[in-house]
C-alpha positions as CSV (number, residue, x, y, z in Angstrom):
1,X,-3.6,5.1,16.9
2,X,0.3,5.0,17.2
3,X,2.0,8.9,17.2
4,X,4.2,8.6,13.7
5,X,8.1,9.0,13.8
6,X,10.3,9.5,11.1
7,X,13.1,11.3,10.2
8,X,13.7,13.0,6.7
9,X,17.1,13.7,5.4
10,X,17.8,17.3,4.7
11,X,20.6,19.3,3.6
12,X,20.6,20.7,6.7
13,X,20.8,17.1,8.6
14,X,18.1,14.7,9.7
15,X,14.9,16.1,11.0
16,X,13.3,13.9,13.7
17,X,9.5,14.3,13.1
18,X,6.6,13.1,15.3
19,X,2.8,13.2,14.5
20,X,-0.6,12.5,15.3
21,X,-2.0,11.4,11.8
22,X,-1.2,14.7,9.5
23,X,-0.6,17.0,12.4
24,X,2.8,17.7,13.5
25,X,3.8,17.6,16.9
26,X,7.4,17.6,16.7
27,X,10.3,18.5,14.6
28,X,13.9,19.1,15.6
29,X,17.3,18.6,14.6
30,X,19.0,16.7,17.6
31,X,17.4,13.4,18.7
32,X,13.7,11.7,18.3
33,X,14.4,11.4,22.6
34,X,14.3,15.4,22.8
35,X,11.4,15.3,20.3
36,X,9.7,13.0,22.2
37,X,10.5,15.0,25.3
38,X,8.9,18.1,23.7
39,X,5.4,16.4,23.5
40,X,2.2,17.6,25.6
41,X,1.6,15.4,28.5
42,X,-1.7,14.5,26.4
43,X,0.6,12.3,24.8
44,X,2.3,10.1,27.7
45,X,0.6,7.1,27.3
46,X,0.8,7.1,23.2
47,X,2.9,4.3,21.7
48,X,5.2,5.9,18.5
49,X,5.7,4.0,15.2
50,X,8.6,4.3,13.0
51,X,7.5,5.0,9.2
52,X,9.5,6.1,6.5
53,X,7.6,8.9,5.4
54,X,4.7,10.6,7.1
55,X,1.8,11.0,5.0
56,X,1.2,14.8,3.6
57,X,4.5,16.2,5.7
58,X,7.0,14.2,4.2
59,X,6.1,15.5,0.4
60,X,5.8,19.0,1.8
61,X,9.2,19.2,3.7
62,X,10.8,17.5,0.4
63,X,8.7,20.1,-1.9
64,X,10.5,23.0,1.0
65,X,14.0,21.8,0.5
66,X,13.3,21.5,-3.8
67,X,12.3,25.4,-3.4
68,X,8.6,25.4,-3.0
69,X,9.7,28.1,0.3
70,X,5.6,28.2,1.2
71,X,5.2,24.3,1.2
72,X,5.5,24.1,5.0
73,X,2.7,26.4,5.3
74,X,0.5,23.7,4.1
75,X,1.6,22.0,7.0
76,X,-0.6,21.5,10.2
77,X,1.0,21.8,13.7
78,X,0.2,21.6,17.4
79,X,2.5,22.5,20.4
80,X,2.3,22.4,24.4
81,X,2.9,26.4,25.3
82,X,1.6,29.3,27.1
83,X,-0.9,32.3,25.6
84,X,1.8,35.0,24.2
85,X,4.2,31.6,22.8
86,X,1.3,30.1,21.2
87,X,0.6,33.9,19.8
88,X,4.1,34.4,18.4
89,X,4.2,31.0,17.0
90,X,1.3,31.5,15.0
91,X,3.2,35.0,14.0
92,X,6.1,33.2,13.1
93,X,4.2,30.9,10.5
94,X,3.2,34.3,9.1
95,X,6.6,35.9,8.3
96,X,8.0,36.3,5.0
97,X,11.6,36.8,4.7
98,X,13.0,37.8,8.2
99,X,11.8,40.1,11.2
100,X,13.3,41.0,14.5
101,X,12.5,40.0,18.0
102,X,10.6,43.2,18.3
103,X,8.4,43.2,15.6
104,X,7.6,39.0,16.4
105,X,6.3,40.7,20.2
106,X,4.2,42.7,18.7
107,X,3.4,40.8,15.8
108,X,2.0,38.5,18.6
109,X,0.0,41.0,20.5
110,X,2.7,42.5,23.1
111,X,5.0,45.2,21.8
112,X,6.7,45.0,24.8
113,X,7.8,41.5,25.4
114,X,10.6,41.1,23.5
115,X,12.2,39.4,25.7
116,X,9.2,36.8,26.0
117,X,9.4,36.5,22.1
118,X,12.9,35.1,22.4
119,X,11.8,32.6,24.6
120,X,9.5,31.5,22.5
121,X,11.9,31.1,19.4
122,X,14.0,28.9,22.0
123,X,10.9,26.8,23.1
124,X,9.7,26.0,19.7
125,X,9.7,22.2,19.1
126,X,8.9,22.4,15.3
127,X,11.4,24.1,13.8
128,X,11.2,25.3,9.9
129,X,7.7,24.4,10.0
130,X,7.1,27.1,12.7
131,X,10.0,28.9,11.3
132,X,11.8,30.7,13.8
133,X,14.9,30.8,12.1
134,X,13.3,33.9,10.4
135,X,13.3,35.9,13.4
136,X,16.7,38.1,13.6
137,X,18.4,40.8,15.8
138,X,17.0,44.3,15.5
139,X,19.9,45.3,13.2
140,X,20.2,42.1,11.5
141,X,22.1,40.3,13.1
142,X,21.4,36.1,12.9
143,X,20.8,36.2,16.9
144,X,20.5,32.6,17.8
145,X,19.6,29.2,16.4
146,X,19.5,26.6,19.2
147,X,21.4,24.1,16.4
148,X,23.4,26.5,15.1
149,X,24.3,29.4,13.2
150,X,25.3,27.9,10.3
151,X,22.1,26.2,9.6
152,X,20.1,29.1,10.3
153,X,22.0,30.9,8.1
154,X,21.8,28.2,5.7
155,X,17.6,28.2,5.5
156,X,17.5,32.3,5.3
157,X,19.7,31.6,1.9
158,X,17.3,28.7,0.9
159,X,14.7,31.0,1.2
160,X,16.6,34.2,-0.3
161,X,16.0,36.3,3.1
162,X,19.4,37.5,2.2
């Protein structure tokens, strides 16, 4: 069976999907080639197909952006990535409202690597749906958003994080 590609228009610009059936392996808002790119090497021999909607994620990203905020939880994921990123990004789809980088390391099991928490923020390949846009600065501050502030900023208000 064909991975599925698609990408749904969203206020805050088209995000390029891929998935296997109704799990989703890939969601970013750059290009399907960096999507693509993201995938386990499981996946190398795959062939993709183009679809207008993607059963079950489609209606739950459109029910997300119409204010139903917990419709991506209903949302099934898989990504390539070591022990502690796979632990934080299983944190992340826990969060409610916004937490720092801190709190995310030990929210995944290692108080101490902050630093490692970061990088997992920066390596996720499905953002929203593993939302790491609601991981901030101790302090408050935004931090970074590898497509930019602006839209980070833009999802914490969708979600009245602030």
């Amino acid at each position: 069976m064909p991975l599925l590609t698609s990408t749904f228009e969203s206020p805050i610009g088209g995000i390029n999907l891929i998935a296997d059936g109704s799990i989703l392996l890939a969601a970013n808002l750059s290009t399907l080639k960096a999507a693509k790119d993201s995938l386990h090497s499981d996946y190398d021999d795959f062939k993709f197909e183009s679809v207008k909607k993607i059963p079950v994620i489609t209606d739950l990203l459109k029910d997300y952006f119409d204010g139903d905020i917990s419709a991506i939880n209903g949302i099934k994921v898989s990504q390539p990535g070591a022990a502690f990123s796979q632990a934080a990004w299983k944190a992340m789809r826990k969060v409610r409202g916004v937490i720092s980088y801190s709190e995310l390391a030990d929210r995944a099991g290692s108080p101490a690597a902050v630093r490692a928490a970061g990088s997992a923020c920066a390596k996720n390949a499905i953002v929203l749906v593993v939302p790491c846009h609601r991981i901030v600065k101790t302090g408050g501050n935004l931090g970074n958003y590898a497509y930019g502030l602006n839209k980070k900023e833009w999802l914490l208000r969708h979600e009245g994080a602030f």
